[in-house]
C-alpha positions in Angstrom: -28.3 20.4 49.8 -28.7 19.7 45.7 -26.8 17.1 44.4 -24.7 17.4 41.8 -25.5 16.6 38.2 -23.7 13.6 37.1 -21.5 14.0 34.2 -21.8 12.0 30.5 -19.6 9.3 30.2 -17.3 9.8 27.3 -16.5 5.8 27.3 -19.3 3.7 25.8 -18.5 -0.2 26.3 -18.3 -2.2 23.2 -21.8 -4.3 22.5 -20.6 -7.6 20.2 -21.3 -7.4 17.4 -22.7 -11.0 15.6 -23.3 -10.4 11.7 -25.7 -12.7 10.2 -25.1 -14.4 6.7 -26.5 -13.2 3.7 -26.5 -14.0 0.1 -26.6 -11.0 -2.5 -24.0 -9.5 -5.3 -22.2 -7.9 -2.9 -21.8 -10.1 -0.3 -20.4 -12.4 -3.2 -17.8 -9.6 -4.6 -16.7 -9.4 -0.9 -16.0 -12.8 -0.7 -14.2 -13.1 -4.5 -12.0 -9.9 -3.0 -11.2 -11.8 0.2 -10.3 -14.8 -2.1 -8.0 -13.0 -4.6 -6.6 -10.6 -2.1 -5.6 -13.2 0.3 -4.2 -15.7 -2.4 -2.5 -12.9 -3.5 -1.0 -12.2 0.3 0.0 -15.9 1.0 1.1 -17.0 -2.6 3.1 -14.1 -3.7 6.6 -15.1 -1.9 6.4 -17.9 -3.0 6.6 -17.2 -7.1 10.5 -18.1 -8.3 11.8 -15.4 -11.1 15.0 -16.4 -12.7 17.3 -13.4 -12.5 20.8 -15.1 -13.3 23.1 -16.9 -11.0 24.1 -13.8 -8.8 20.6 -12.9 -8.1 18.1 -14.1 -5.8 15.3 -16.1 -7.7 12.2 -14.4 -5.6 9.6 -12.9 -7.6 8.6 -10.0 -4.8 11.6 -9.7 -2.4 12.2 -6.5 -0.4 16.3 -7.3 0.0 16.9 -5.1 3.0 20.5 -6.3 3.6 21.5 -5.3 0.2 19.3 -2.1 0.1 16.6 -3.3 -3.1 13.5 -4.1 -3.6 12.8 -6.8 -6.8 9.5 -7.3 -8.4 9.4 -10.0 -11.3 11.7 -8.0 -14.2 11.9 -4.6 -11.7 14.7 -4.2 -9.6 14.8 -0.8 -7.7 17.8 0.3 -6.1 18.0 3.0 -3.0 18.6 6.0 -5.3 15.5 5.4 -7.3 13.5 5.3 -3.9 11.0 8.0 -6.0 9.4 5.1 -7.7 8.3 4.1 -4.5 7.1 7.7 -3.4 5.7 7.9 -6.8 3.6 4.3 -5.9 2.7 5.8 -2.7 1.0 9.1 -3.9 -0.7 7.1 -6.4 -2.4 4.6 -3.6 -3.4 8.4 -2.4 -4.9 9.5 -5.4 -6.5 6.3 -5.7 -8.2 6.6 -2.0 -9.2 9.7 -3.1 -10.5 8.9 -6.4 -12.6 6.1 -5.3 -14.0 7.7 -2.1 -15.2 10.5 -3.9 -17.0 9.0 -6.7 -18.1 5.6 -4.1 -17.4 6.7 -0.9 -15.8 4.1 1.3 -15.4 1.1 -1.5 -11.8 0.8 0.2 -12.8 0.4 3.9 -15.8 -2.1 2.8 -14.2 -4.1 0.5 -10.2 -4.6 0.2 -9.1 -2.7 3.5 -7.0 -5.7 5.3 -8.8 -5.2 8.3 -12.1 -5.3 6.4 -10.6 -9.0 4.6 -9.2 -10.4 8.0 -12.0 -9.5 9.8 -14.5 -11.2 7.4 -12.0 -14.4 7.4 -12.4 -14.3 11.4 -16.2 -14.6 10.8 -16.6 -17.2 8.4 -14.3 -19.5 10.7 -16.6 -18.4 14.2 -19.9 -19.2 11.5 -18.3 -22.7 10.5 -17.7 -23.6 14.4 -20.9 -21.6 16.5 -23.1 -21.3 13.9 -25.5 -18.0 12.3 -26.3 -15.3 14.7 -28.7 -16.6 16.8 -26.6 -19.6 17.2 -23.9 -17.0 18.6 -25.7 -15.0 20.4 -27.0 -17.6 22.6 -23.6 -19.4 22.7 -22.3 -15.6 23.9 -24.8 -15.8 26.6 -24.1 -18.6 28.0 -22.6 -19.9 31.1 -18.9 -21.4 30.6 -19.6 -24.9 30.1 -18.1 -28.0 28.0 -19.7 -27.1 25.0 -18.7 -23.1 25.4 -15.1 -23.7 26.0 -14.2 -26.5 23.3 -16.4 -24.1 20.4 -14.1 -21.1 21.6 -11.0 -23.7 22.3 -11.3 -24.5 18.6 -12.2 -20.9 17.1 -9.7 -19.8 19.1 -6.8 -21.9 17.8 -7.9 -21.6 14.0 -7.7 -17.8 14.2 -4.5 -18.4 16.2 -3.2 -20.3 13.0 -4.7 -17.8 10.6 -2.4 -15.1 12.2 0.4 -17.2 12.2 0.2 -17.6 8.8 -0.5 -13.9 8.3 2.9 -13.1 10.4 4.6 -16.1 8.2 3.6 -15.1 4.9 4.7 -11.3 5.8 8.2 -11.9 7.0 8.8 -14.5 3.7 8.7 -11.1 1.7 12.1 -10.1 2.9 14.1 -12.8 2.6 14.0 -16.0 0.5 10.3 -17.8 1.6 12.0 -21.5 1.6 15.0 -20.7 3.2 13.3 -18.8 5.9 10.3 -21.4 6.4 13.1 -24.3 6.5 14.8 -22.2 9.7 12.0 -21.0 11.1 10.6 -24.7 11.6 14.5 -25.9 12.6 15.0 -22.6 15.2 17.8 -21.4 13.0 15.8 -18.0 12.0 17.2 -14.7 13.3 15.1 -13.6 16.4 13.8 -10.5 14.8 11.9 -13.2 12.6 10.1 -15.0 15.8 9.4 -11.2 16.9 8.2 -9.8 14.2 6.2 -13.2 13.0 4.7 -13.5 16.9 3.5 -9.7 16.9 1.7 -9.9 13.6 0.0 -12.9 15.1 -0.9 -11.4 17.9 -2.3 -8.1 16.2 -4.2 -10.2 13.4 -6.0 -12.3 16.1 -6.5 -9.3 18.1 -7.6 -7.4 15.5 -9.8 -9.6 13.3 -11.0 -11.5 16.3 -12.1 -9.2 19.0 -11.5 -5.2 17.9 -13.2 -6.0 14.6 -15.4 -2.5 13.7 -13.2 -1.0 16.8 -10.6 -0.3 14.7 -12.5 1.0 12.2 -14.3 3.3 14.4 -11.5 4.6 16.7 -8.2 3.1 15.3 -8.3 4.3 11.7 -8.0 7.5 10.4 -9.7 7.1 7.4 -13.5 7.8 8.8 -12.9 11.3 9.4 -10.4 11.8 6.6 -13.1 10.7 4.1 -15.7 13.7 4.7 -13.5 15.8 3.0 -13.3 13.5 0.0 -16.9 13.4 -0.1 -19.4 15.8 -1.7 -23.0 15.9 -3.0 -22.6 13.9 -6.1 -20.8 10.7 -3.9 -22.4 8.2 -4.2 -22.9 6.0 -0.6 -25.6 3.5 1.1 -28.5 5.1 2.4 -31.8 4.7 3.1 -34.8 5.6 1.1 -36.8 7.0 4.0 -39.4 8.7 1.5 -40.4 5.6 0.0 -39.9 3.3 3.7 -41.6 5.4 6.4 -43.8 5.0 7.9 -42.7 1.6 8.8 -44.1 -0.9 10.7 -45.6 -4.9 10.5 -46.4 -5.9 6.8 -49.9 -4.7 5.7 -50.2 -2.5 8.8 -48.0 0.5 7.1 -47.9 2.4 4.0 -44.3 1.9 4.3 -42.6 -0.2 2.4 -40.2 -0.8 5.5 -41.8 -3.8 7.7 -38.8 -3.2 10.2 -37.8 -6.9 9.9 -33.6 -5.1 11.3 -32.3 -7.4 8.7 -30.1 -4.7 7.4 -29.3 -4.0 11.0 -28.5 -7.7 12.0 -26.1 -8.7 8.8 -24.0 -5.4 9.4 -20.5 -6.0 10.2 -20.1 -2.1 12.1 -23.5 -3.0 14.1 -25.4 0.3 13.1 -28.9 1.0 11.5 -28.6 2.5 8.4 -32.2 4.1 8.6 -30.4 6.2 10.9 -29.0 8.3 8.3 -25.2 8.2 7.1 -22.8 7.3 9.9 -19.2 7.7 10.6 -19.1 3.8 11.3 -20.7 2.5 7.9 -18.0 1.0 5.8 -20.3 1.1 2.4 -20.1 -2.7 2.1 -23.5 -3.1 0.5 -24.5 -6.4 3.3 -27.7 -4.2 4.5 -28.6 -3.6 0.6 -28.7 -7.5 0.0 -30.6 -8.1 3.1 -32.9 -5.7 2.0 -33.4 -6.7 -1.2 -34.4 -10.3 -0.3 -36.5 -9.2 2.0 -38.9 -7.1 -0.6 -38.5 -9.8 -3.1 -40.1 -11.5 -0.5 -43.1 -9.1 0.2 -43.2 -8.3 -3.6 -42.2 -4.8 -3.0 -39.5 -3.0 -4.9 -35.8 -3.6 -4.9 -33.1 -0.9 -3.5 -35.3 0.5 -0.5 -31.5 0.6 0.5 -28.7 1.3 -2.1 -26.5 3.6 -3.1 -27.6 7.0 -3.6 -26.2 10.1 -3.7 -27.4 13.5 -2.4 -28.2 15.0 -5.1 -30.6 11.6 -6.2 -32.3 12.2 -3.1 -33.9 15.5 -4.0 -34.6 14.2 -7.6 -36.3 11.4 -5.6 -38.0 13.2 -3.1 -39.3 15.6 -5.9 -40.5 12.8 -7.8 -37.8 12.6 -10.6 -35.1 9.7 -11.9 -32.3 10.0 -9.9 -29.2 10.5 -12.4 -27.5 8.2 -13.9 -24.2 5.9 -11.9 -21.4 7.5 -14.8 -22.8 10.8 -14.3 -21.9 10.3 -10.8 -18.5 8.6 -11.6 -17.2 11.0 -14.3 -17.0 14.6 -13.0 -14.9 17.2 -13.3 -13.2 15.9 -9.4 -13.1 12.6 -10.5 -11.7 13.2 -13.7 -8.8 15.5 -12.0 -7.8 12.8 -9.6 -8.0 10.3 -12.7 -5.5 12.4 -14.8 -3.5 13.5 -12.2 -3.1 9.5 -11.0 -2.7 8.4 -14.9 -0.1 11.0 -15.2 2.3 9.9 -12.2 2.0 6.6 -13.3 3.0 7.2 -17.0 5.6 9.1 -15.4 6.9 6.3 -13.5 6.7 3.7 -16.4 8.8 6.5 -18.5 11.5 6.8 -16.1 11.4 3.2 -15.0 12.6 2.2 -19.1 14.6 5.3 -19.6 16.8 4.6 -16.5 20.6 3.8 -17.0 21.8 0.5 -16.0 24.9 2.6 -14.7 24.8 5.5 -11.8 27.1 7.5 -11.2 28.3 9.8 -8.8 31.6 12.3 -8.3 32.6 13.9 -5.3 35.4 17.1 -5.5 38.5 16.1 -3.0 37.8 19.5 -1.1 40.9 19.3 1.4 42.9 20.8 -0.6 40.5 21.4 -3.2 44.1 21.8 -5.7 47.7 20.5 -5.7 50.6 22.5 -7.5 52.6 19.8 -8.5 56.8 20.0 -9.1 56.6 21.4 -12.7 53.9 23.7 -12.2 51.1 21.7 -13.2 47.9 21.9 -11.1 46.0 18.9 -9.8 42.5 18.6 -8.6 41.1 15.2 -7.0 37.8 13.2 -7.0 36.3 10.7 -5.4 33.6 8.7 -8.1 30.9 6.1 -6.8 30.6 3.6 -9.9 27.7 1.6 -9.3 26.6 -2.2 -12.2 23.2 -2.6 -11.9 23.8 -5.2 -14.3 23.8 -9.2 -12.9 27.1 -9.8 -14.2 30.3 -8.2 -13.9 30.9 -5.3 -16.6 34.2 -3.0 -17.7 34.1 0.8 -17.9 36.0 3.2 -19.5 36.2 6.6 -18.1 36.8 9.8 -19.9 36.9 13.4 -18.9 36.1 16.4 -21.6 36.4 20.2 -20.9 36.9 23.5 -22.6 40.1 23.8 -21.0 42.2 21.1 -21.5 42.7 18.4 -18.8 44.4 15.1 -18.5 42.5 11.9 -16.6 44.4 9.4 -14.4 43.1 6.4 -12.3 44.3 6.2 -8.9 46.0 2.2 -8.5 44.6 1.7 -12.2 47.3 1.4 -15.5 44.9 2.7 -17.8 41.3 4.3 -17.8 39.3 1.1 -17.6 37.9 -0.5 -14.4 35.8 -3.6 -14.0 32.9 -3.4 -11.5 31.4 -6.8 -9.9 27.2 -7.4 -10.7 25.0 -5.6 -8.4 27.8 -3.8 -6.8 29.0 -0.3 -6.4 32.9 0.8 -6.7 34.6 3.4 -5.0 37.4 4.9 -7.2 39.6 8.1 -7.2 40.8 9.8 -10.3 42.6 12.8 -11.1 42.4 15.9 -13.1 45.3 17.4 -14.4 46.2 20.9 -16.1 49.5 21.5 -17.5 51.2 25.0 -16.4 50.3 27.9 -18.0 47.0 26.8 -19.3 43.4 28.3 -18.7 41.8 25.4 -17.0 45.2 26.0 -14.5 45.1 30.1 -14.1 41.1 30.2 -14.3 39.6 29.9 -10.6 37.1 27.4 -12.2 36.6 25.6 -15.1 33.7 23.2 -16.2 34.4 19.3 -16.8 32.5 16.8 -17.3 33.3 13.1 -16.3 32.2 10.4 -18.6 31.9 6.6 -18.1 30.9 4.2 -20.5 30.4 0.4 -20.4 32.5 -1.3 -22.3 30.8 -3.7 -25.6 27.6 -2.1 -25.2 26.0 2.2 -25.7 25.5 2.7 -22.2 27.1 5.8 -21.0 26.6 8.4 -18.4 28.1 11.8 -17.2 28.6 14.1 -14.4 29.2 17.4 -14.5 31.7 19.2 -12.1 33.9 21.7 -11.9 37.9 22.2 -12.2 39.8 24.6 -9.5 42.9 26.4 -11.0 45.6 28.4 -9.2 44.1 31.7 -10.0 46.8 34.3 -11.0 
């Protein structure tokens, strides 16, 4: 009786992964991006902006309970949500941009899991030690020394995500206020929540999924090939120039297979592999390689970043092209204008915008009244909204081809006074006197003005006027 072929296992358990430390330009413009970008994270709620008495004094504030979002001099309100789209198909464009002209730049050098993740490794270096150190410590029994190294790794990364959960919360609500309950219990629980699962997912994430995430969590790996193209450029391997490899002075290689691109990698992979899914572009293998031949005497960039097209120049014998050639093409430049464009388009709207909106609804049950002597009535409802930060008066006009008269429901004359940062409800009235077109005609075109009072602001809204048609 035959047995049964087994079947491949489509789980592979996760080997740890301990990055050694190198020193090279990249690895130093990764760790002035994790500076900036986390000083940026934890400082930014904390910046004061003085907006006048009746508005909050936070620089960045996303003011869910009263429906805005302020940054520094910006204040956007919910019916100019578009700047936000706007903001968000530029961060797409940009992806787009940068992966095609450098591949991955984002995941290797300002993606947040990329920044936490290299936080979480400085802190286990500072308390284990380099990768030997950790490697060994990994293999090891649980003993004193084990347990109060992981004890104290442990409870820094525990404090890192706290402050990660901390600083994201303080963004939607006033930082000191919210830091003072917090410590006294008097926060709302959906603060302890949400600050206790970002905690959790930071020290999760940073600590143990690290290039997990990466790998199966995020999108972005297989989103990216069709960003790429030939003329990308991305790390790779000059396999021409480094096989075959072997021991120094026993190859024609100028690889001596030392793995110290492999062992300061952050995904764990081998770059003389070829390009892989998992590689992050974060340059760490090309600084380890580089120190290495400057210590042979062989030349620099036996790793770097090369595009496809450079690597049958090479092969052939030729220079590869130039890094702007690379940069500046007609996809790059496409994505470059189109982002430009959106975000001229943004600044344009963002100064041209009214510091009045206004909106007028028809009464549609009945959509006229015939009043005593003849004359017919129509009603709206208008939604008068100050985006100012103090209080401001309004007049309010209506004009038409057919002549109509404006009244202000609970109002004396045709001015109302609406309070800073608020939004008034108010119903007016339309009136045509018997006899006239704007009362016989089905329809008739009006348009409702409003304009603030001691200043040239002034807005309209067209709508239209029904008449008892004869």
């Amino acid at each position: 009786m035959s047995t049964p072929e087994t079947e491949p296992s489509l789980y592979a358990a996760r080997e740890p992964v301990f990055p050694r430390r190198v020193k090279g330009t990249f690895r130093t413009l990764k760790w002035w991006i994790m500076g900036i970008t986390l000083g940026i994270y934890y400082i930014t709620p904390w910046l004061r902006w003085d907006r006048g008495p009746s508005l909050p004094d936070q620089a960045v504030l996303v003011d869910l309970a009263n429906r805005r979002f302020f940054f520094f001099m910006i204040e956007i309100w919910p019916h100019e949500f578009y700047f936000v789209a706007g903001l968000l198909i530029m961060a797409g464009l940009g992806l787009f941009l940068f992966t095609s002209a450098a591949g991955r730049v984002w995941c290797g050098y300002a993606c947040p899991q990329t920044v936490w993740t290299d936080l979480f490794i400085l802190v286990e270096r500072w308390i284990e030690g380099d990768r030997n150190a950790r490697v060994r410590l990994y293999k090891q029994k649980w003993d004193a020394e084990k347990i109060r190294k992981r004890a104290i790794k442990w409870t820094v990364w525990f404090l890192i995500g706290l402050a990660t959960g901390g600083a994201w919360i303080f963004y939607f609500t006033d930082a000191p206020t919210l830091l003072k309950d917090l410590v006294t219990g008097q926060a709302h629980p959906i603060a302890y929540i949400t600050m206790l699962i970002l905690t959790f997912t930071t020290f999760f994430f940073g600590g143990f999924a690290r290039e997990q995430i990466c790998i199966y969590a995020c999108p972005w790996p297989r989103i990216q090939a069709a960003m790429v193209d030939e003329d990308t450029l991305t790390i790779a391997y000059r396999d021409w120039r480094g096989e075959p490899r072997g021991k120094l002075g026993t190859t024609t290689g100028d690889c001596i297979d030392c793995m110290a691109c492999v062992n300061v990698c952050p995904m764990g992979i081998d770059i003389r592999n070829g390009q892989q899914m998992a590689c992050i572009t974060c340059g760490l293998c090309i600084d380890a390689c580089n120190d290495v031949m400057d210590r042979i005497g062989k030349p620099r960039d036996l790793i770097g970043y090369l595009a496809l097209t450079d690597e049958t120049r090479e092969r052939a014998g030729e220079p590869a092209k130039s890094v702007w050639s690379h940069v500046f093409r007609p996809r790059t430049v496409l994505y470059t204008v189109l982002w430009a464009g959106i975000g001229i388009g943004l600044i344009v709207a963002l100064f041209m915008r009214s510091p009045i909106d206004l909106n007028v609804t028809p009464v549609r049950n009945p959509t006229f009244v015939t009043l005593s002597d003849g004359s017919i009535r129509n009603a709206y409802d208008i939604r008068l909204r100050n985006m100012h930060g103090t209080d401001a008066q309004f007049t309010i006009a209506a004009t038409s081809d057919a002549f109509v008269t404006l009244a202000l429901e609970g109002q004396d004359g045709l001015t109302v006074t609406v309070p800073a940062n608020e939004t008034m409800s108010q119903r007016i009235y339309l009136t045509a006197a018997p006899g006239t077109r704007a009362a016989v005609e089905d329809r008739s075109d009006v348009r409702i003005w409003v304009e603030e009072l001691g200043t040239t602001n002034r807005v309209h809204h067209d709508t239209i006027f029904n008449g008892k048609e004869e």
